[in-house]
N, C-alpha and C positions, 0 to 999 in steps of 0.2 A: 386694659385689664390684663389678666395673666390667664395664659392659656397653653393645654397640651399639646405638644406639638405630634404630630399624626404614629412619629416611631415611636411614641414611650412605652415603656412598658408597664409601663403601666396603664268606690255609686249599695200597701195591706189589703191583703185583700178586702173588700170591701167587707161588710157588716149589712148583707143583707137582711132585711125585716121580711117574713116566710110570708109571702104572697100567694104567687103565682108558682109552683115548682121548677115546670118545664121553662117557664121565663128567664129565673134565678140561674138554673142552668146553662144556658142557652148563653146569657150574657157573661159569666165565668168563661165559658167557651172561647167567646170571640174577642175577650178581654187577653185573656191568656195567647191565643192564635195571631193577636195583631204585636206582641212585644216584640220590638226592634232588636233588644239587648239582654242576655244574659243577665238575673239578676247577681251573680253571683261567679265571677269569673274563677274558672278551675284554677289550682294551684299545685304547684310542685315542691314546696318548698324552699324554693330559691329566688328571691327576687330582687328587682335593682329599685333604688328610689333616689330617684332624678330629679333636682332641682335646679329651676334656669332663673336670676334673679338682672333686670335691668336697673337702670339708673334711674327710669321715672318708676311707672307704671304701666303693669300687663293692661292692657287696656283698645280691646281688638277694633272699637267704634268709640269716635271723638265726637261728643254732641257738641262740642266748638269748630269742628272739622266735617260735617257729615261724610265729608267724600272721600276722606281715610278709613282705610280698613289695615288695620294690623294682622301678621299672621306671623304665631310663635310655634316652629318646629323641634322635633328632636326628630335628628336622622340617626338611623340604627342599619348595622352590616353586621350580622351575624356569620359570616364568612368566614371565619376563622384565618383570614388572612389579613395581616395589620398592613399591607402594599395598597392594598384598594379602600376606599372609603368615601362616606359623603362630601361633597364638599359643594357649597356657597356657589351658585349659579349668577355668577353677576354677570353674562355677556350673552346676546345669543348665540342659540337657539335658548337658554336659559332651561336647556338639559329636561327638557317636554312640559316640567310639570311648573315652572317659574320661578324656581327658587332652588334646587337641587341637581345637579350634577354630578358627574364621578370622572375617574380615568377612562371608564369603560360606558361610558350612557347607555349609547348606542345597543348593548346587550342587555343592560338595564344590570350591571355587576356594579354593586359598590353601594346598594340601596337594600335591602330586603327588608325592613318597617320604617314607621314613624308614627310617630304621636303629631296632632294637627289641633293648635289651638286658635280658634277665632269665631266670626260672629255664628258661621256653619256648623261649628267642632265644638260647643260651648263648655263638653266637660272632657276636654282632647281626648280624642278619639285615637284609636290605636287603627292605623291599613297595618297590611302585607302586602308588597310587590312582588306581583306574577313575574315570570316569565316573559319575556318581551319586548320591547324596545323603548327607550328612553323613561323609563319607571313610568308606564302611565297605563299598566292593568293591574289593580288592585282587589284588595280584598273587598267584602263588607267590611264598616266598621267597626270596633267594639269598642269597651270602658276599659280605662284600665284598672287594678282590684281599686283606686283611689285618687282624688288630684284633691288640692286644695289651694287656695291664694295667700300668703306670708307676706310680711314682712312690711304690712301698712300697704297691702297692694302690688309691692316691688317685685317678688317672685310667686314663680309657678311651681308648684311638686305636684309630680307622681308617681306612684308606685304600680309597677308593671312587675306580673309574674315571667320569668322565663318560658314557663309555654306559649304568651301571647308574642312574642318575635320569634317563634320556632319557623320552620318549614319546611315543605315537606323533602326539600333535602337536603335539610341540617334540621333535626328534629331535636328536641328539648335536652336529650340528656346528650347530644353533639357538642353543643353548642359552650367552647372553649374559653373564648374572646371573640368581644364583640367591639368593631369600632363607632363612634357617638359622632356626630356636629350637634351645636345647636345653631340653629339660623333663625333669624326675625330678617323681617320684609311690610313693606307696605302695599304692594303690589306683585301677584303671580302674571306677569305676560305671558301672552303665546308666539310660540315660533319665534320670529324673529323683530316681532313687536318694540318701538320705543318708547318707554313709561321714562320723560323728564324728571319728573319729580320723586324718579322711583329710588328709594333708600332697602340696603339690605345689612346687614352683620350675620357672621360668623366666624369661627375660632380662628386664629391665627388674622396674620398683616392683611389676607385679603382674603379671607373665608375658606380659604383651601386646607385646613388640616384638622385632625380630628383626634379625641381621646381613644386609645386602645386600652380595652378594660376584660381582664382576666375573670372572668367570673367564676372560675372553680375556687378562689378563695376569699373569705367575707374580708372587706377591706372599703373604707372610702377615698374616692379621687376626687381634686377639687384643683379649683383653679389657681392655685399657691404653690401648685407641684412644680411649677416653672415659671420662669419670665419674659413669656412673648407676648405682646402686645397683638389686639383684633385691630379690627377695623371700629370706626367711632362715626357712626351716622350721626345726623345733628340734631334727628327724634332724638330724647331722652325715653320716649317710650318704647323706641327696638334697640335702644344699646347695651348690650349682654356685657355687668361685669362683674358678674361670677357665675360659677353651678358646681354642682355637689355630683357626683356617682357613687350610691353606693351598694355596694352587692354584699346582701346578708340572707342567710339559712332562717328559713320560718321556720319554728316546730308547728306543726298544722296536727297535732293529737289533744 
């Protein structure tokens, strides 16, 4: 496939029948108290919508396979520095979390979100990476304002507001450029674990480079901006070859 090389520059309330009052109540209550997720993620007007498309299908559990688990990422560096970025864990330590690495693991620099799509993440889920060591203190999770499945199965979109990758030391309206991987994997190991049968892809010849995307001006980046070739696992359901970034102004009035 064709891919960026790391310098360019470029988701009612119920219908109660009047019973009981304090009941009625009471279950609103605990209804409301137990939501996991934001119905309705804030917005800033600014957001990216990200499309990862492989050669088979997104397809996180094989009823022909049970014992494969697919896991489709979008690595995100809101760091405003295009040097540091995600990249493609293919060796150990396999960079804490089994699939992500950086220049800088270790301080956990080169990571600050991702989107996590698989049998756990079923409508990818958006972390934040704390502070720490080798990206493995995270946020809770959220939605992003959207995902959906295209293309006969083939790809993933979703749209994520700029405040959901902010932090708190690069906050939303900081937040210049941001560097992207996309990575697929069939297995997250730990440490220094050896998974045989373990397949990964990401951008570039061996998952080491990544899109730098300007986001102060509305614009989309796709995989056609250049000619480098990824990595080609021999799943057709984690081979990445295409995706879309793009950064557009919502009017939200």
């Amino acid at each position: 496939m064709h891919v960026l090389r790391y310098n360019c520059t470029i988701k009612p309330m119920c219908n109660l029948r009047r019973t009981i009052p304090f009941i009625a109540f009471a279950l609103l209550f605990t209804l409301s108290g137990c939501a996991k997720f934001p119905n309705t993620p804030v917005t800033t007007g600014k957001q990216l919508v990200i499309t990862l498309q492989v050669r088979g299908r997104i397809n996180p559990l094989d009823p022909a396979e049970p014992n494969i688990s697919r896991h489709y990422f979008v690595a995100i560096d809101n760091e405003n520095n295009p040097n540091t970025g995600p990249l493609a864990a293919l060796y150990p330590p396999y960079g804490g979390t089994g699939w992500v690495t950086s220049q800088d693991a270790l301080h956990s620099v080169g990571l600050t979100s991702f989107i996590q799509y698989d049998a756990t993440n079923p409508e990818g889920y958006i972390y934040g990476v704390l502070p720490g060591s080798f990206f493995l203190n995270r946020t809770s999770p959220q939605p992003p304002i959207s995902y959906e499945i295209l293309d006969g199965g083939s790809a993933l979109r979703f749209v994520v507001d700029l405040s959901q990758i902010a932090t708190a030391t690069i906050p939303t309206d900081q937040i210049r450029q941001i560097n992207i991987n996309f990575i697929t994997t069939n297995a997250l190991p730990n440490a220094n674990d050896v998974v045989e049968s373990r397949q990964i892809d990401g951008l570039g010849p061996s998952g080491q480079d990544y899109v730098t995307i300007d986001t102060t001006t509305d614009r989309i980046y796709t995989d056609t901006d250049t000619d480098a070739p990824n990595l080609i696992p021999t799943d057709p359901d984690l081979d990445i070859v295409s995706w879309t970034v793009e950064v557009q102004t919502v009017n939200t009035h």
